[in-house]
C-alpha positions, 0 to 999 in steps of 0.5 A: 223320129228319123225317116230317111235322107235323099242325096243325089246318089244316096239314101240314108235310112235306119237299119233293117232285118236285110242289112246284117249280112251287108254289115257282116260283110264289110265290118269284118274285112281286115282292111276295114276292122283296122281302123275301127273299136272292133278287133273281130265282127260277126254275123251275131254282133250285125244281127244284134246291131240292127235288132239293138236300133229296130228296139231303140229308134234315133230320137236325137236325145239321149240316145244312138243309132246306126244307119245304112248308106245304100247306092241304087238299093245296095247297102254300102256302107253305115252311119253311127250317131251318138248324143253325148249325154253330158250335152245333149246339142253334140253328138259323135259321128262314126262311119264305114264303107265297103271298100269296093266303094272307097275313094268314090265320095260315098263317104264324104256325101253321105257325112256330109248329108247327116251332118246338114241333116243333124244340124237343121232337123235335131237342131245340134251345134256341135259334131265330133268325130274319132279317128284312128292314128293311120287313118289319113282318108278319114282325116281329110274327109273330116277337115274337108268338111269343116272339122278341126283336130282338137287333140290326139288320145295317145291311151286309145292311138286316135284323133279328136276332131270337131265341128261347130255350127 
């Protein structure tokens, strides 16, 4: 079951009953909700989010989870892993921060930290990401840590990306 990744700056934990308010918070900014699956957020979709993980832990097979990013014990943003069910050695990753925490490096540290995370401890060989057409920061998040553009989904207006071990 996963614990908690220590990075420098950041600590990386499964979510809890005192980070729905900071999920409602950031997740439902326009600048924010752009660029993700969701159209609108709410306070009941951050409650059931971290009820739906506290019920169904990360185990790393067969299953998802979401996973607060705190900075000197302020959650400022979170994570989402997904194991694709087809093949259970690759998993999806997702992730959003607060903008007040844009363009500081949060992001790319803490992706940086999972995707180390992921690879030795759930021993996974294959991460893939979405992102929005229009995302140029996600973008160049992923291809400075190693992904690939793969293909571009013209249906949902995303791009495919992928890393391998």
């Amino acid at each position: 079951m996963f614990g908690f990744i220590q990075t420098k700056r950041l600590r990386i934990r499964p979510l809890e009953e005192r980070d729905i308010y900071p999920l409602f918070e950031y997740r439902h900014l326009d600048e924010i909700k752009r660029y993700q699956s969701w159209d609108d957020y709410s306070i009941e979709k951050a409650t059931e989010l971290v009820r739906r993980n506290k019920m169904h832990p990360f185990t790393g097979y067969f299953d998802c989870g979401n996973f607060a990013v705190e900075y000197h014990g302020e959650m400022i943003g979170d994570l989402f892993i997904g194991v694709n069910v087809n093949n259970p050695q690759s998993v999806s990753i997702g992730y959003t921060f607060h903008p007040a925490y844009h363009h500081m490096g949060f992001a790319r540290e803490a992706v940086s930290a999972m995707i180390d995370y992921l690879f030795m401890y759930y021993k996974k060989n294959e991460i893939d990401a979405y992102v929005m057409e229009g995302n140029v920061a996600s973008m160049r998040l992923l291809i400075s840590l190693g992904f690939q553009l793969i293909d571009y989904d013209e249906k949902y207006g995303d791009y495919f990306f992928r890393l391998l071990k």
